[in-house]
DRENPA-642397 format. One line per 10 residues: number of its first residue (from 1); for each residue x, y, z of C-alpha. Coordinates in pm, 1 decimal, always signed. Example, Ala and Ser with C-alpha at 12.3 -4.5 7.8 and 13.67 -1.06 7.14 Angstrom:
2
1	+1230.0 -450.0 +780.0 | +1367.0 -106.0 +714.0
***
This chain:
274
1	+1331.0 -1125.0 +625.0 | +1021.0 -1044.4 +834.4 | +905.3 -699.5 +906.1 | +1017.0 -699.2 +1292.9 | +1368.9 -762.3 +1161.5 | +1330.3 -416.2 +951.9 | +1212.9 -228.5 +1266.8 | +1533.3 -353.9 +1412.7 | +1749.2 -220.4 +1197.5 | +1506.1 +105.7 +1148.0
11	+1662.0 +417.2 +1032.6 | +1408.1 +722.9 +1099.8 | +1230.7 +837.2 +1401.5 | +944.3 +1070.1 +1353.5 | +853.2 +1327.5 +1614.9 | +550.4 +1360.1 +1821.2 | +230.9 +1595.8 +1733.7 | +61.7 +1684.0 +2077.5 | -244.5 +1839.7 +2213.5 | -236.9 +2186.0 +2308.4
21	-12.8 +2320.6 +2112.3 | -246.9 +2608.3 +1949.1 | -336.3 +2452.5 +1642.4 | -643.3 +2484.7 +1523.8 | -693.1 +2209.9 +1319.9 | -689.0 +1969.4 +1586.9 | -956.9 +1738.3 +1635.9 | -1178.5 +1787.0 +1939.5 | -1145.4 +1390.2 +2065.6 | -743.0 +1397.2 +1912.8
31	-537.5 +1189.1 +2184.3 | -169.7 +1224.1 +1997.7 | -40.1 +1163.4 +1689.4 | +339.8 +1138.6 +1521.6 | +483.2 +1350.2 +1200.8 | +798.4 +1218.8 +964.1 | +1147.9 +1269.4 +998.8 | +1213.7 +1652.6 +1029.9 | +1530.0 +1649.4 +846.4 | +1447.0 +1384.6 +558.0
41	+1084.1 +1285.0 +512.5 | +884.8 +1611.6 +662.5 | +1044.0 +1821.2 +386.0 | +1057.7 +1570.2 +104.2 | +835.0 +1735.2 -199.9 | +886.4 +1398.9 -387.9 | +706.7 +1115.8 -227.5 | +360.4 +1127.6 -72.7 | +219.2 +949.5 +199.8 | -81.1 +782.0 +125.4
51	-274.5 +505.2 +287.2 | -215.0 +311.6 +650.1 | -298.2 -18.2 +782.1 | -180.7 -152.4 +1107.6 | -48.3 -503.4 +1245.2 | -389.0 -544.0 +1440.7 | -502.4 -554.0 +1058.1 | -291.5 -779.1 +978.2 | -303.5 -1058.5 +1259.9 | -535.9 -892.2 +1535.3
61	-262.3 -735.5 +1811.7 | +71.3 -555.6 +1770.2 | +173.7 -198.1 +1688.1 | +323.1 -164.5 +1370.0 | +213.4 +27.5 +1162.4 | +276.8 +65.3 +778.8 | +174.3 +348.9 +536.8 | +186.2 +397.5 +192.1 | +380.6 +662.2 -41.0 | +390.2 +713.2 -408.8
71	+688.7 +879.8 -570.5 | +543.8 +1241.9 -727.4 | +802.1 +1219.3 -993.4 | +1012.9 +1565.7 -909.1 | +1301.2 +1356.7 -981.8 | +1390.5 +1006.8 -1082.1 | +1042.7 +797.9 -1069.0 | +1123.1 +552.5 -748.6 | +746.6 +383.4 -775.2 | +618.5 +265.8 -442.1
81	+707.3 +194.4 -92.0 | +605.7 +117.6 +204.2 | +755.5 +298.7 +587.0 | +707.9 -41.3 +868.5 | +643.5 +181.5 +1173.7 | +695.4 +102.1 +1518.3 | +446.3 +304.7 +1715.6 | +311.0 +301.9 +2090.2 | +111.3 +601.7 +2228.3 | +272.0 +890.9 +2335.5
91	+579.9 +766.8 +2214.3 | +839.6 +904.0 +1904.4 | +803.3 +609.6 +1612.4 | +1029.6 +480.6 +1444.6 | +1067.9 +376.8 +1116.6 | +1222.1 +271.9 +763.4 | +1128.1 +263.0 +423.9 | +1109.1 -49.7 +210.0 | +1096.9 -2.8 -185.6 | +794.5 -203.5 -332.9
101	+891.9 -404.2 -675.9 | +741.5 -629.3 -897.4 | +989.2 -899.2 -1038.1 | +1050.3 -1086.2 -1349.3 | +1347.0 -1226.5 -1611.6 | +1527.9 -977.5 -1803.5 | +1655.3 -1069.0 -2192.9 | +1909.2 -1322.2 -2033.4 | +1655.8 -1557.4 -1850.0 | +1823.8 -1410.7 -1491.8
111	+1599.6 -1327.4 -1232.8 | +1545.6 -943.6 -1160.8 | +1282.5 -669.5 -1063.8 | +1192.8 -286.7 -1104.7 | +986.1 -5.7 -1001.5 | +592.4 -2.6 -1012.8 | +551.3 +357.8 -1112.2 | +226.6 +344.2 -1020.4 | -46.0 +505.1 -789.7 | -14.5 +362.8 -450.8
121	-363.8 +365.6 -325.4 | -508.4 +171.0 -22.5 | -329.0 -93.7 +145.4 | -470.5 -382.1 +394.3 | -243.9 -570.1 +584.8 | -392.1 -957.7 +632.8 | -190.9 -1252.8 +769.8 | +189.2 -1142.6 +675.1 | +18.5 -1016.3 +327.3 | -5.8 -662.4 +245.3
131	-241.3 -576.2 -61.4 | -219.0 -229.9 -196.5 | -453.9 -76.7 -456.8 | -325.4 -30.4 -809.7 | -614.6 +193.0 -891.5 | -749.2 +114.2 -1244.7 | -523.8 -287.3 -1271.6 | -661.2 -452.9 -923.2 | -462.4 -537.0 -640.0 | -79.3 -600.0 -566.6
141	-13.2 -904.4 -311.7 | +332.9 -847.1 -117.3 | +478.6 -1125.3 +135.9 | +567.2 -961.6 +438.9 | +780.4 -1233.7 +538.2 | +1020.2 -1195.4 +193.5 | +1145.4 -900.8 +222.1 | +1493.5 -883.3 +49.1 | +1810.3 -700.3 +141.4 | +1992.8 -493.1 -165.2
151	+2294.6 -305.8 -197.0 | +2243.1 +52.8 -130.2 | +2520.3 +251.9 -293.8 | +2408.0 +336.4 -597.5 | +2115.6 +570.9 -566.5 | +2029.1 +576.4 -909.4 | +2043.7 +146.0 -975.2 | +1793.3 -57.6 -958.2 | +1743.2 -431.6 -1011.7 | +2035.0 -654.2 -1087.0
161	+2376.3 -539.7 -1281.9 | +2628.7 -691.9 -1335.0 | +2708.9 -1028.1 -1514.3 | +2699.5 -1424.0 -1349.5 | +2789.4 -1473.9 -1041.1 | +2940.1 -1088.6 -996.3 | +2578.9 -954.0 -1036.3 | +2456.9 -745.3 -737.6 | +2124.4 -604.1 -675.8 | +2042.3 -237.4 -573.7
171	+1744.2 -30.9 -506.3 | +1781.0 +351.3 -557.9 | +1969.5 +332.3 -249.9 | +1702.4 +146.1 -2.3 | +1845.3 -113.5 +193.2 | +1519.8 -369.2 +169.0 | +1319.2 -442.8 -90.1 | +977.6 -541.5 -100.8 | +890.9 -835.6 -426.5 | +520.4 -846.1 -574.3
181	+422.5 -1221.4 -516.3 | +69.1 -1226.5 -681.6 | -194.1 -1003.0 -807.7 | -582.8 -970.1 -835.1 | -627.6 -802.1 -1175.9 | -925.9 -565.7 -1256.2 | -1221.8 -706.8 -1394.3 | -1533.5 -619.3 -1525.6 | -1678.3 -267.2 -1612.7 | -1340.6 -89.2 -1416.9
191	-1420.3 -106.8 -1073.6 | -1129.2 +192.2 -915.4 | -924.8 +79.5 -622.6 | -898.1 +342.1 -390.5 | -872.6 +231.1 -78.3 | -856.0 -128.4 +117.4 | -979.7 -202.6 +452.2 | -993.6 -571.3 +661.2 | -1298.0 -663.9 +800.1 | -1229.5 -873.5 +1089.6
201	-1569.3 -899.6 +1230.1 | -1714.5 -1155.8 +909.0 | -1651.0 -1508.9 +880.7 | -1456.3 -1578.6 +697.5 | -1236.4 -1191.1 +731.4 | -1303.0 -1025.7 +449.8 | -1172.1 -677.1 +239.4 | -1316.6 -381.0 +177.4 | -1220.5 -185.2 -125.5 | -1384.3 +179.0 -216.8
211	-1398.1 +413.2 -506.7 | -1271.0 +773.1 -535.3 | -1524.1 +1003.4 -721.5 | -1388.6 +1363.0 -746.7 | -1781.2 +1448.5 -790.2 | -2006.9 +1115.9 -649.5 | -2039.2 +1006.9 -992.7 | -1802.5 +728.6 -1166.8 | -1761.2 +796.4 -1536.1 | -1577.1 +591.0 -1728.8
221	-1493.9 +528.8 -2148.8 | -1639.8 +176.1 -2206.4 | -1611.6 +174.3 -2597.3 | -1347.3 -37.0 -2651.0 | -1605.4 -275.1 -2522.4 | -1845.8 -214.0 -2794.2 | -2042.6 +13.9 -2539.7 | -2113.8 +414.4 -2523.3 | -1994.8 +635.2 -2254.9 | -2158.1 +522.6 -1959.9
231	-2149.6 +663.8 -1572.1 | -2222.3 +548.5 -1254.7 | -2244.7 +600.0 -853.5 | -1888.9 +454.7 -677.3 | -1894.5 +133.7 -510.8 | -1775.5 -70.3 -169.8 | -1722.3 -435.1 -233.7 | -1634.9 -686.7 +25.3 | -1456.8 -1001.8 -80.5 | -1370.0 -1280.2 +151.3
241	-1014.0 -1388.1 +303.0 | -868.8 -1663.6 +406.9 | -507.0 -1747.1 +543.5 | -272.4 -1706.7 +340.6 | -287.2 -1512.4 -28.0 | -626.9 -1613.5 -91.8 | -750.7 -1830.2 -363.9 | -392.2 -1779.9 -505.3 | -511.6 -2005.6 -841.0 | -798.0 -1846.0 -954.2
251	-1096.6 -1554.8 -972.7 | -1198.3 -1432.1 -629.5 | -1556.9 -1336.8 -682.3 | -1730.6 -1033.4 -477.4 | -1957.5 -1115.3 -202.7 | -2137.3 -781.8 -114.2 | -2141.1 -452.2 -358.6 | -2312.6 -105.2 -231.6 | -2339.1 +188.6 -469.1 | -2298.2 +471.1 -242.7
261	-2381.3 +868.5 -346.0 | -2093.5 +1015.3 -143.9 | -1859.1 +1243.1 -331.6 | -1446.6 +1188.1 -226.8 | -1485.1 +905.3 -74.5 | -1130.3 +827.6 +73.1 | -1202.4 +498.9 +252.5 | -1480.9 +242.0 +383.4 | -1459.3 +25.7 +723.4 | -1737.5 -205.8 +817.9
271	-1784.1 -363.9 +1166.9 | -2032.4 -635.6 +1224.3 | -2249.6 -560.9 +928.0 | -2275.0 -250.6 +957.9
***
């Protein structure tokens, strides 16, 4: 199931954030923007929203949208997922949420899947393939065009139960479910993903992932590598992308690494080399 299909069956509508309205944290160039849900999402203390990317990522036009969340653990650890946002300007979005999982084979050899109870950093949206940041492991690939439906009654099940052919599969109560399809796993000295952006402007496109430094500086435990303490000044590095999950068999190696000296850095965009 593709992404438009979601929207069509979408759930939530968000309200609309306009100028003039006496706040004063407004931007001085702000055109409009869009909260959550009043009555579900706006007063949720559990999940937070996290990163956003944007169908133009993705495949150059359109407006969807699709932002990250992270479950804060209040309650029963839900992982990831991802809200697929229809959005025009001026306009009251709407919206569902689809519950990110990563698959495999439980003790039986069946086919089944759970929770990544991780940090959802960044994502990038890039030809029907959404990469999120897994901050200290790599990158997660998702299929945008696989996303499964699950049963939704049973707000504390996840995965499949049941036994044979009688086995259903459920989500904490989310109708769609989004499976892991690939990954691009940390390597090196612990580069942090933070946050993702697309590059459209390179040839090939390429991606953009950033480090978080609470204070500019990167320090990191490398002696289980034989090596003292060391530190360092956070990173951008570009790799390149092609259609598709690229170079789905093997290493995809960096072509362009900065050290920059900014603290916080919550995100890097480049535009024609620049």
């Amino acid at each position: 199931m593709s992404a438009d299909r979601v929207l069509a069956d979408a759930n939530r509508r968000g309200g609309l954030v306009e100028t003039g309205e006496g706040r004063a944290n407004i931007a001085e160039e702000y055109a409009y923007g869009f909260s959550w849900d009043v009555a579900h999402d706006q007063v949720d203390a559990s999940w937070r929203p996290q990163s956003i990317t944007t169908s133009y990522d993705d495949f150059g036009s359109g407006s969807t949208l699709f932002v990250s969340w992270h479950d804060l653990g209040v309650g029963q650890d839900h992982g990831m997922r991802v809200s697929i946002i229809s959005w025009g300007a001026g306009a009251q979005p709407r919206y569902r949420h689809v519950l990110l999982v990563e698959p495999y084979r439980d003790s039986a050899g069946r086919y089944t899947y759970g929770p990544i109870r991780k940090h959802a950093g960044g994502i990038a949206a890039y030809n029907g393939y959404l990469y999120v940041a897994d901050t200290f492991n790599g990158l997660r690939v998702f299929d945008l065009s696989t996303i499964l439906v699950a049963r939704d009654d049973r707000p504390r099940w996840v995965g499949l139960h049941g036994n044979g052919d009688a086995g259903d599969y459920y989500s904490y109560a989310y109708k769609y479910v989004l499976p892991q399809v690939g990954a691009y796993d940390n390597a090196g000295l612990r580069l942090r993903f933070s946050a993702v952006s697309v590059d459209r402007t390179t040839t090939p496109h390429s991606l953009l992932v950033s480090e978080y430094a609470e204070n500019g500086i990167m320090a990191y435990d490398d002696e289980f590598r034989g090596r003292p303490n060391r530190s360092r000044k956070p990173k951008v590095v570009r790799w390149p992308l092609v259609p598709g999950w690229s170079d789905r068999t093997g290493s995809l190696s960096a072509t362009e690494v900065h050290e920059v000296g900014q603290k916080q850095v919550q995100g890097a965009a480049s535009v024609a080399g620049t």
